[in-house]
Every structure is written in structure tokens, then in C-alpha cells.
C-alpha positions as CSV (number, residue, x, y, z in Angstrom):
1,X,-78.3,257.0,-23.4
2,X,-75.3,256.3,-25.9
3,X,-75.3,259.7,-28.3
4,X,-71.7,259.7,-30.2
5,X,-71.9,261.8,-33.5
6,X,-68.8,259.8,-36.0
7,X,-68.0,263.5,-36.9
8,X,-67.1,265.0,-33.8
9,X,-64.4,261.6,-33.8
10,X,-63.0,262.7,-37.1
11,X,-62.9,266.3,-36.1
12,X,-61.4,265.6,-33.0
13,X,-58.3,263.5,-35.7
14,X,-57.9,266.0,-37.7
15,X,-56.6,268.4,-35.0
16,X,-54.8,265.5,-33.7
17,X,-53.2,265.3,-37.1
18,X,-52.1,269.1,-37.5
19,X,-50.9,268.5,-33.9
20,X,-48.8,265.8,-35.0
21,X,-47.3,267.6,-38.0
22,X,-46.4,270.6,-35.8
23,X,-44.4,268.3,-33.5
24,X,-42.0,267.0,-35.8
25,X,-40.0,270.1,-35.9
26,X,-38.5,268.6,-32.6
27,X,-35.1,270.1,-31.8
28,X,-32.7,268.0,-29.7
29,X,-32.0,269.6,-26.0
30,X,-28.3,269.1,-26.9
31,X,-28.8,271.3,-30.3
32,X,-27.0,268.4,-32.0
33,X,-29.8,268.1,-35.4
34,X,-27.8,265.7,-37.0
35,X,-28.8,263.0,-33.5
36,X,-31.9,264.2,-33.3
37,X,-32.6,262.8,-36.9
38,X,-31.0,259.4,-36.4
39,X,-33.7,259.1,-33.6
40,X,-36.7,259.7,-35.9
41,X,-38.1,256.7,-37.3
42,X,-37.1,255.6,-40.6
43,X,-40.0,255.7,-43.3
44,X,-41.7,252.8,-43.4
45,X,-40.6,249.6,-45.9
46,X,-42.7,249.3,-49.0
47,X,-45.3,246.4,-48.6
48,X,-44.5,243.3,-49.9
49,X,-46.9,241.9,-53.4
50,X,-50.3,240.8,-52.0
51,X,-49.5,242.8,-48.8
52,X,-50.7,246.1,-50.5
53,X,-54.0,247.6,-49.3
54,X,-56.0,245.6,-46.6
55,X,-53.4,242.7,-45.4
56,X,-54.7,239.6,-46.4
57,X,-57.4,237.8,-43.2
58,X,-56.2,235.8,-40.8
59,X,-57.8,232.8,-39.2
60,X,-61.3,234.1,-38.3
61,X,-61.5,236.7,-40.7
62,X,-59.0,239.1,-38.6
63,X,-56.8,241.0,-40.9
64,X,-53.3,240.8,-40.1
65,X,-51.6,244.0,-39.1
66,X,-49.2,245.7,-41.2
67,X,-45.2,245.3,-40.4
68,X,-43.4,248.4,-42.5
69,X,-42.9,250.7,-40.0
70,X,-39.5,250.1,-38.4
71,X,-39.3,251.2,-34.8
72,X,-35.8,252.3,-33.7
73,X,-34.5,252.2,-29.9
74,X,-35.5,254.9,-27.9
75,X,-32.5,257.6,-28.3
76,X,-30.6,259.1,-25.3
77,X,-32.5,262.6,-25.3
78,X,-33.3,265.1,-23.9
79,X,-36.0,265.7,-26.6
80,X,-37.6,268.8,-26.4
81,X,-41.3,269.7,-28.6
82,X,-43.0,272.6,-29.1
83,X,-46.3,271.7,-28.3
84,X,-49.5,273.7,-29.1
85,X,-49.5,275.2,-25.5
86,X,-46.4,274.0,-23.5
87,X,-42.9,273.8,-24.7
88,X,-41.7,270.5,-23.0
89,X,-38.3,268.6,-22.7
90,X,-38.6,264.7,-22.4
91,X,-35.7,263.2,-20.6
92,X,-35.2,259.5,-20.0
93,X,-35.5,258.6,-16.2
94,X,-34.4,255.3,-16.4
95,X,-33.9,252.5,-18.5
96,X,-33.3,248.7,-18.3
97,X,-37.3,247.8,-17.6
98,X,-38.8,245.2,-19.7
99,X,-42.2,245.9,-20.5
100,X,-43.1,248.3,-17.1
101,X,-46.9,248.3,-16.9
102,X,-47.6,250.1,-14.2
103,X,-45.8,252.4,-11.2
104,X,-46.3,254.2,-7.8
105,X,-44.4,256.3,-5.6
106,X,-43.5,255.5,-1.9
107,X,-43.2,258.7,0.5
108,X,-39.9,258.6,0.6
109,X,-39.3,259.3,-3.5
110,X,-38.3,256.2,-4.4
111,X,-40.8,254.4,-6.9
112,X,-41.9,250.8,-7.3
113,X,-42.6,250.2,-10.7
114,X,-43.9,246.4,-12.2
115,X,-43.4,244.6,-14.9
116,X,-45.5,242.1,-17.2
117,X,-42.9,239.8,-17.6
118,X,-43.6,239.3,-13.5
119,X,-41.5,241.5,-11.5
120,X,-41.9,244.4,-9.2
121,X,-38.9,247.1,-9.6
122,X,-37.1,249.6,-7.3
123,X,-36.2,253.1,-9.0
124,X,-34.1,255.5,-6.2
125,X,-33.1,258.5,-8.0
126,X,-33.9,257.5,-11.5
127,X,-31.7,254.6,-11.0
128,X,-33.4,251.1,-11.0
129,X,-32.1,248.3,-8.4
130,X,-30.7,245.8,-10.3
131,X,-32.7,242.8,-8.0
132,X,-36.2,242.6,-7.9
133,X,-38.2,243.3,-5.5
134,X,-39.0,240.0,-3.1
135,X,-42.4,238.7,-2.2
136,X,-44.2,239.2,-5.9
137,X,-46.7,236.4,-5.7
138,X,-46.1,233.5,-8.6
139,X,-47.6,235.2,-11.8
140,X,-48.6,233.2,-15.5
141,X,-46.7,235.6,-18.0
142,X,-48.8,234.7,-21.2
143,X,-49.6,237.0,-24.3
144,X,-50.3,240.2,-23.0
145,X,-50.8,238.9,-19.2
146,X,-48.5,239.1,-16.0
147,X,-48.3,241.4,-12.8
148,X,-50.2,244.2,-13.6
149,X,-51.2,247.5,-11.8
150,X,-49.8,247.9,-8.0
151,X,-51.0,250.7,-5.5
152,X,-50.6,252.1,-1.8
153,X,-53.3,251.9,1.0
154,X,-54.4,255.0,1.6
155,X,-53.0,254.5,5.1
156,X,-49.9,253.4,3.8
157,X,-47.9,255.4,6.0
158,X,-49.0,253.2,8.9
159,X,-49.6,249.4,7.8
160,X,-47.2,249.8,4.7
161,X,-50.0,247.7,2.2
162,X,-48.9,247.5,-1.4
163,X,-51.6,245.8,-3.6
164,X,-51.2,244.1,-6.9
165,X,-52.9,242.9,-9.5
166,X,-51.8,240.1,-11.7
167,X,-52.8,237.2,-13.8
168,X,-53.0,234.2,-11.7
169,X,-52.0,230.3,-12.5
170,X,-55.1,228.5,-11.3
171,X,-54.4,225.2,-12.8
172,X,-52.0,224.3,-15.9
173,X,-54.4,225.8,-18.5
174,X,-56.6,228.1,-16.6
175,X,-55.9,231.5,-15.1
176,X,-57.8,233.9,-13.2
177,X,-57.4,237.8,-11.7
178,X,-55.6,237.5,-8.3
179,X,-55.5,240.7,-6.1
180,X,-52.7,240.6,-3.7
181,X,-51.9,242.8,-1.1
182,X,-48.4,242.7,1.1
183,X,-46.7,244.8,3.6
184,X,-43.6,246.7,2.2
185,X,-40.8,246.4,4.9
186,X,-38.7,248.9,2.8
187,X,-36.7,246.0,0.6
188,X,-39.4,242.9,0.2
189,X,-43.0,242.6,0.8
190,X,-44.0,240.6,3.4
191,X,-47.1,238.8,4.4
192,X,-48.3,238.4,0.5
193,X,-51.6,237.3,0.5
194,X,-54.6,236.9,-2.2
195,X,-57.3,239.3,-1.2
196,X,-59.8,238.5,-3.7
197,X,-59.6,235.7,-6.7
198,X,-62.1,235.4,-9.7
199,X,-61.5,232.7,-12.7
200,X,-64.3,234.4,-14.7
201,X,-61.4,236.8,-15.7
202,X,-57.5,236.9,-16.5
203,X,-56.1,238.9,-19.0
204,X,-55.7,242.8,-18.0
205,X,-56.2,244.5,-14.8
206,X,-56.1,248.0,-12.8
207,X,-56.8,249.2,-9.2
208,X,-57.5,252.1,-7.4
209,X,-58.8,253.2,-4.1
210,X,-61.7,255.5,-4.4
211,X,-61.9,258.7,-2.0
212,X,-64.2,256.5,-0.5
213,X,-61.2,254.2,1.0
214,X,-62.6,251.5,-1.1
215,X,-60.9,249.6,-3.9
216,X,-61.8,249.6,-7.1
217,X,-60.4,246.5,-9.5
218,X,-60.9,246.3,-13.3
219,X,-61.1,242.9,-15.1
220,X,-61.2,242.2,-19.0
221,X,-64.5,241.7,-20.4
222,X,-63.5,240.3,-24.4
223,X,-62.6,237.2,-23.9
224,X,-64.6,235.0,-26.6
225,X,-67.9,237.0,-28.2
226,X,-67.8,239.4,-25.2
227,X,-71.1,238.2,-23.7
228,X,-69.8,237.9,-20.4
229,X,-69.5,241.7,-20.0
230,X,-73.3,241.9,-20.0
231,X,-73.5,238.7,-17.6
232,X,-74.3,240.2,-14.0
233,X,-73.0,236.6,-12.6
234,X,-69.4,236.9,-14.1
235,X,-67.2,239.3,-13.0
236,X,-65.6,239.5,-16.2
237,X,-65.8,243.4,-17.9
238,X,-66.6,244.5,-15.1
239,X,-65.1,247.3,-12.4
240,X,-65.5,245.7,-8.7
241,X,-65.9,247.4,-5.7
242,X,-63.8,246.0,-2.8
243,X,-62.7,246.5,1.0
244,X,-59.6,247.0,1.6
245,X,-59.2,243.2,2.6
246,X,-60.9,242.2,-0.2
247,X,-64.5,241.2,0.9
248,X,-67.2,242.7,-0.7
249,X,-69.2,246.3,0.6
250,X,-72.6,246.2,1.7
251,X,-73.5,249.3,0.1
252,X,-72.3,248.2,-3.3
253,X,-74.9,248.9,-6.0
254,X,-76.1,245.5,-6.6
255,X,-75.0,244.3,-3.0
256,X,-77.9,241.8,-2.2
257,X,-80.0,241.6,-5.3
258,X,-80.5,238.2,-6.8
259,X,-78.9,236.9,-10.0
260,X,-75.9,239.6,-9.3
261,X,-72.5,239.4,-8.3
262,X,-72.4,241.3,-5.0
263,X,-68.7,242.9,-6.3
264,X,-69.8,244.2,-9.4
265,X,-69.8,248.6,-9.6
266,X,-70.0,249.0,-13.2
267,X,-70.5,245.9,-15.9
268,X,-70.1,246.6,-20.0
269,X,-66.2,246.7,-20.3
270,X,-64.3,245.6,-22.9
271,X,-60.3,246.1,-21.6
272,X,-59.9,248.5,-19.2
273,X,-56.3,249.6,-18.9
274,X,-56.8,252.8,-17.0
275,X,-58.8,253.8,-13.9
276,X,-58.2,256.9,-11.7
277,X,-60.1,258.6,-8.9
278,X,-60.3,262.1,-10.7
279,X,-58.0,265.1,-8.9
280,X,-60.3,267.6,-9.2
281,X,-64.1,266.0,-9.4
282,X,-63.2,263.1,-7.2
283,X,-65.0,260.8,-9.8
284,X,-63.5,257.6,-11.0
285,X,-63.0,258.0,-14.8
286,X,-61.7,255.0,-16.3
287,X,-59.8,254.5,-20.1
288,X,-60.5,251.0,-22.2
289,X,-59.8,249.9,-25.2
290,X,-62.4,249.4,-28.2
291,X,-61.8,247.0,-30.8
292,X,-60.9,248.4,-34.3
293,X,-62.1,252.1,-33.1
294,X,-63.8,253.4,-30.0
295,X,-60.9,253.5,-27.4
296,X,-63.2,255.4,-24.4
297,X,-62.4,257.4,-21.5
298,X,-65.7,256.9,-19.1
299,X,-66.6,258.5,-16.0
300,X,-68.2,255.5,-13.9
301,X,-71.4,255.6,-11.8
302,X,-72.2,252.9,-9.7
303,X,-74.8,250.7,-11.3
304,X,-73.9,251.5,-14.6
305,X,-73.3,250.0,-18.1
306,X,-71.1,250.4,-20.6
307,X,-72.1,248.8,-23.7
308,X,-69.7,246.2,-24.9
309,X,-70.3,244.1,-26.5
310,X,-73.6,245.6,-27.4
311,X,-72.7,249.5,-28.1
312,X,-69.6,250.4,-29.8
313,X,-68.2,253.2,-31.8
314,X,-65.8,250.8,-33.3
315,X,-65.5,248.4,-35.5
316,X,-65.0,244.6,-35.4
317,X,-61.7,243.8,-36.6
318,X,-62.6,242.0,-40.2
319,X,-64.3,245.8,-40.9
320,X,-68.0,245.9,-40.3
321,X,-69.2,248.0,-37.2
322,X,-69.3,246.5,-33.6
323,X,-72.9,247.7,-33.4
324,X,-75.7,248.8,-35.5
325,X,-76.0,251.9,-33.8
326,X,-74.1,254.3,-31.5
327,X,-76.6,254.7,-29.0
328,X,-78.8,252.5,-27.3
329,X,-81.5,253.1,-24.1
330,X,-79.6,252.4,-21.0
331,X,-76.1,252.7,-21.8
332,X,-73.7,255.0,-20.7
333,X,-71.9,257.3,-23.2
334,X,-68.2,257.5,-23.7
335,X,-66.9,261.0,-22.0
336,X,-64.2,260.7,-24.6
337,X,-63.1,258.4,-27.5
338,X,-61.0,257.8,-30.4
339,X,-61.8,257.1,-34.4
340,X,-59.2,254.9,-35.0
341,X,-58.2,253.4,-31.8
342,X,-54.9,255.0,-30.1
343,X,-54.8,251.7,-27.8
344,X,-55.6,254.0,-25.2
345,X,-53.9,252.9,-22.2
346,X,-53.0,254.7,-18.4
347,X,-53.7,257.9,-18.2
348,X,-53.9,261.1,-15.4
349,X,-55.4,264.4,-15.5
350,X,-52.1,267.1,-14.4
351,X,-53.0,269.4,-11.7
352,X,-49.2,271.0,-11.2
353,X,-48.1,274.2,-11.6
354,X,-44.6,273.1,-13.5
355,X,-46.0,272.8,-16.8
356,X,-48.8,275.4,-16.7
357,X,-50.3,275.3,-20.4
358,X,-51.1,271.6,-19.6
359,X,-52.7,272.6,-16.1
360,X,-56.4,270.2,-16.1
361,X,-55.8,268.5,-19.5
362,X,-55.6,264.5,-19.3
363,X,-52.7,263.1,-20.9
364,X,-52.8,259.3,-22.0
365,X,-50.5,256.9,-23.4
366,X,-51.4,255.0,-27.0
367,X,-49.6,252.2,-27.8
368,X,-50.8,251.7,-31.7
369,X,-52.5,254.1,-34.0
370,X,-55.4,253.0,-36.3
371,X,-54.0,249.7,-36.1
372,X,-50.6,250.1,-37.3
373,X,-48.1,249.1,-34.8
374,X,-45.1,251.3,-34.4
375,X,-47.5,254.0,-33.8
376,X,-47.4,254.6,-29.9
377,X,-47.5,257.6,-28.5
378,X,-48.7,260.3,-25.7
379,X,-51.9,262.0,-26.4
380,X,-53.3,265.6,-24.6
381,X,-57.0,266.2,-24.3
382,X,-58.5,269.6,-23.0
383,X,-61.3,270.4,-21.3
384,X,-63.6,273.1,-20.9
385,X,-64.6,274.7,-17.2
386,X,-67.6,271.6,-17.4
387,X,-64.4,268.5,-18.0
388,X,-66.1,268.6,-21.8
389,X,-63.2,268.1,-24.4
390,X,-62.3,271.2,-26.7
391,X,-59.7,270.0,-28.4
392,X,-56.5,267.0,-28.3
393,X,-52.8,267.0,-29.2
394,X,-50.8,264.0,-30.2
395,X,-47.1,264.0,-28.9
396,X,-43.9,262.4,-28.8
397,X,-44.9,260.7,-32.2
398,X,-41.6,260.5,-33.7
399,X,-40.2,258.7,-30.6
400,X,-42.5,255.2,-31.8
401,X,-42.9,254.0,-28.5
402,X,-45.7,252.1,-27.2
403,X,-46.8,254.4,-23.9
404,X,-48.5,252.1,-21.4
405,X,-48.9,254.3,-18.2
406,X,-48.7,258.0,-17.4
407,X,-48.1,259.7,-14.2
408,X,-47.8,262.9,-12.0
409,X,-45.0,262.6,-10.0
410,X,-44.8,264.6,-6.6
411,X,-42.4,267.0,-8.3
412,X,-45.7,267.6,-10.3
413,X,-43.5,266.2,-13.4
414,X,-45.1,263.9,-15.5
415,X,-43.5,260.2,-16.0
416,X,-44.6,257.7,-18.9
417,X,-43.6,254.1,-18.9
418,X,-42.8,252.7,-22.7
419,X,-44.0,249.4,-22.9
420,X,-41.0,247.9,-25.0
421,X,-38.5,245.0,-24.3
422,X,-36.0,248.1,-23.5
423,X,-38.5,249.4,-21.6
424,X,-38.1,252.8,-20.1
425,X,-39.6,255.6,-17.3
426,X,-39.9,259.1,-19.4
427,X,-39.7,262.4,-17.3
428,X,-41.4,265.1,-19.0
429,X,-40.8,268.8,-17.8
430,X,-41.1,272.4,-18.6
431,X,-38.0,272.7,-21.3
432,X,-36.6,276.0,-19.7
């Protein structure tokens, strides 16, 4: 049962708030203030008459988003913060990526990183390879759609699979979720084949393999009223449970049963834009977006449901709430979510011993605050010796970046990919 109390959410903003207030007295690494201020977004314009207040609707009753805020390219740092419990210094990896959505290391160090806009990436050293990587199946760039997640086989050191995820051009206006998987050859994948297909879903998409060895796909559950979410014979906002070459387990929860996609783990997702096997709990906890408020972080079960369209702590976007209620009979709660929405994107829990004060806490990338664009940013939940949160930190505020995936590296450093036309890998690290 759904039990969300709208006063823990605007609790948990005001600390974020006082968080974000302590983190503009950001110093540049360099001790250069003069920089460091030229990097700080300038204050937003004043709206424009009949802008003022709520923006006027547009077509369906969907209020158009404000504009003001100005976002200014990503400076060349080092930035360093004094957090609430870690002083940190963010340094820019590398640059020249256009919108990076997702990335992975290879056991040699180098990392393959993918882009929307359709390409998988090379980074050796924090320097990307100027060609693309060869073998990326054809992908529809479109909105918000394109290649997607990517992952390594568990047993990657032995067949070399790389899997992607990415929105597929079925015919010349309909698209669907392909899940490809390829052999790396250590300069192209080879071999590129579709694993698994659906058409009842496009849009956004992760993947992960489970301690289980099975894989775990995401697929978008808001496309029209939602509905499909709740429909057990669609596989849209759902998480699937797959072998490794795509065909479906036979101990999957629904496996057999009638009226059921045999696929389907979880159902009741809205746009799930993060999904991890937990480092600690060995769980799957997985991040989605809600629409005008109630961004969740769930921990998934098999066999369960998640609510949307029917349970939300959101709103819809012309203002009244998603749902009558909070809580409804046979839903599954939210382990953690957001009043406004942060856009909550990837996310990791850090289990390094290189930035200490952050040792357990899940940090997250937000790509819009509240609805204003120009708001992205990284966000730090902590957790109690039960995983229950205790308190949350917003960070690297001032930078304005949208934050689309966050990482822990092997060096137990933690990366964040900006999701901007001058796209970027951040490397965040203990500042002395």
C-alpha cells in the first residue's frame, strides 16, 4: 500500500534548499574568484507582459515552461564545493559529446559512452576518439529518443557482449524498443543483432543484468493517457525480465498465466530513466520520472505495481493532482521521491572509500527543477542503517547543467554525463 505524507516531500525541499544555499560559496580550484563568477549563471531575464505568473496553456491545457533563466557553457573548472559532509572538486573529464545518455567501463579503463543523437563513443584516458564506434544498429533520433542505455555481459570477459538499448524505426511513422546485443572486438562491435523487439513501447529505455545473470529492460509507460502501464498485455511501463539472448525466463513472475505478457517483472511505470542492481542489498532499485511532481526512486519486486497512471504524488501538468489520493490497496510505495520533480534521471549508490562522507548515499542526476528548465543538477540522498532516507543535498547547482547519468568509476570516483549539445563526462573527487 501507497502511504506518502506531502510533508515529509516538503521537508525533505527545504533541506535541499539550505543545501543549495550553502553551495554557492563555491571557490574555484584555481583560486581565480573573478572565473569562478563568470561561470555562475546570470540571474534570470524578467518575464515578458502576459508571461508573469503561470505561463499562459498550451495546446491541451499544458502550461508552457518558463524561458528566463540563461544557461551559460559549462566552464573549464576544476570547481570545488563544500558540501554538507564531503568537500569535493569537479573536474571535467571530457568534452565534445552531444547529448551522452548513458556509459560503461570495459576492463581495460577505457569507457564506451552513447549518445541520443545515435552514436556509441570511445573515451581512453579522458580523451574521446574522434570516430564513432562501428556496428551501432540504425536508431530513429526523435524528441527525446535515440540509442539509449548500453551494458556488459556479466561474462564479458569471455564472449565480449555489449547490449544496447535504443529507439527502433519499425516503419516510417512507427517505432518500437529494440534491444541489441554485439560482440566488442576492441574497435567495432560485431555480430549486432536484435535480441528482443516490442512496438507497444519507444521512447526511453535502461538495462541491467540482475545478480541473477538475467536482464532487466525498462520501457516508457506515458505515452497517450498512460493506460497502457496498467495493461498486463503491453509491455509498455513496464520493467522486463530477459535471458541473456533475449527470450523470455520461465520463472518470471507472470511466466505462463493467461492474459499476461510472459516478459513483464514489474508493470505501473511512468519513464524510467534509471535502474540498478543495488551494491550493497543486491535489489534492483529503479529512478522514474513523475509528471509535474513525484519523480520516485522504487525498489522493485517481482510481480509488483507501481501506480501510474493510477497513484501519483504529482500532479498533472495543467495543475490538478495525478490522483485523488496518495495511496491506494495494491500499489507499491515510492522508497523515495521528489515535490517538485528534479527530472530525476541515472543514478548509483557510492560504495568507495575516496570520498568517505558520501560512503552509502545515492547520488542522482536532475535535469530540471520544479519545472523550470536551466535547473539541472546532482542531488545526494542519505540513508539510515535500514536504506530509509534521513536527509538530501542538492549540488553543483550553479553549474546549470542537465545531469542525465551518474556513475562509480573503478577508481571509486564518481562520473556524471551533462546532457547538453556540448555535452560532457564530469569526474568528481575528494578536493585534497
Amino acid at each position: 500500500m501507497r502511504t506518502v505524507i506531502r510533508c515529509a516531500a516538503a521537508a525533505a525541499l527545504g533541506i535541499a534548499a539550505l543545501a543549495a544555499t550553502a553551495q554557492q560559496q563555491q571557490q574555484n580550484a584555481q583560486g581565480a574568484a573573478a572565473p569562478q563568477q563568470q561561470q555562475r549563471a546570470p540571474a534570470a531575464a524578467a518575464p515578458q507582459q502576459g508571461q508573469q505568473g503561470q505561463q499562459r496553456a498550451a495546446g491541451g491545457g499544458i502550461p508552457r515552461p518558463p524561458n528566463g533563466i540563461v544557461v551559460p557553457p559549462l566552464g573549464a573548472g576544476p570547481f570545488t564545493y563544500k558540501t554538507a559532509e564531503q568537500e569535493i572538486r569537479v573536474v571535467v573529464h571530457t568534452r565534445g559529446l552531444t547529448r551522452p545518455w548513458s556509459l560503461v567501463w570495459l576492463p581495460n579503463g577505457e569507457m564506451l559512452v552513447t549518445e541520443r543523437t545515435g552514436a556509441l563513443r570511445v573515451v581512453r584516458n579522458g580523451v574521446l576518439d574522434p570516430q564513432p564506434v562501428a556496428g551501432v544498429p540504425e536508431v530513429r533520433v526523435q524528441g527525446l529518443s535515440g540509442l539509449f542505455d548500453v551494458a556488459l555481459h556479466p561474462q564479458f570477459a569471455t564472449n565480449k557482449f555489449v547490449y544496447l538499448t535504443y529507439n527502433k524505426p519499425i516503419a516510417e511513422r512507427q517505432n518500437g524498443l529494440g534491444v541489441a546485443r554485439g560482440t566488442w572486438d576492441g574497435k567495432a562491435l560485431t555480430n549486432v543483432k536484435d535480441i528482443f523487439v516490442t512496438t507497444d513501447a519507444s521512447s526511453v529505455s535502461r538495462l541491467v543484468f540482475g545478480r541473477d545473470g538475467k536482464l532487466y529492460v525498462s520501457t516508457f509507460g506515458n505515452a497517450g493517457d498512460g493506460s497502457a502501464a496498467q495493461n498486463p498485455m503491453s509491455h509498455a511501463g513496464k520493467v522486463l525480465r530477459l535471458n541473456d539472448d533475449g527470450t523470455t525466463p520461465s520463472d518470471n513472475p507472470f511466466s505462463g498465466r493467461a492474459g499476461y505478457k510472459p516478459e513483464i517483472y514489474t508493470l505501473g511505470h511512468r519513464s524510467t530513466l534509471g535502474l540498478i542492481v543495488h551494491p550493497v542489498t543486491g535489489e534492483l532499485w529503479e529512478s522514474e520520472n513523475g509528471p509535474n511532481g513525484g519523480d520516485e526512486v522504487n525498489i522493485l519486486k517481482a510481480g509488483a505495481n507501481y501506480g501510474w497512471p493510477l497513484v501519483s504524488t504529482g500532479r498533472s501538468y495543467p495543475g490538478p493532482f495525478q490522483s485523488k489520493g496518495f495511496s491506494k490497496e495494491g500499489f507499491e510505495d515510492p522508497h523515495v521521491y521528489w515535490v517538485p520533480s528534479i527530472a530525476a534521471s541515472g543514478f548509483t549508490i557510492y560504495t568507495g572509500d575516496k570520498l568517505p562522507g558520501w560512503k552509502n548515499n545515492l547520488l542522482i542526476g536532475g535535469m530540471r527543477m520544479g519545472e523550470i528548465p536551466g535547473t539541472g543538477h546532482l542531488e545526494r540522498v542519505v540513508f539510515n542503517a535500514n536504506w530509509d532516507e534521513i536527509r538530501r543535498e542538492m549540488l553543483l547547482v550553479d553549474l546549470r547543467q542537465r545531469i542525465r547519468d551518474v556513475r562509480q568509476g573503478p577508481d571509486q570516483l564518481l562520473y556524471a554525463l551533462t546532457d547538453e549539445d556540448a555535452g560532457a563526462i564530469l569526474r568528481i573527487e575528494p578536493a585534497n
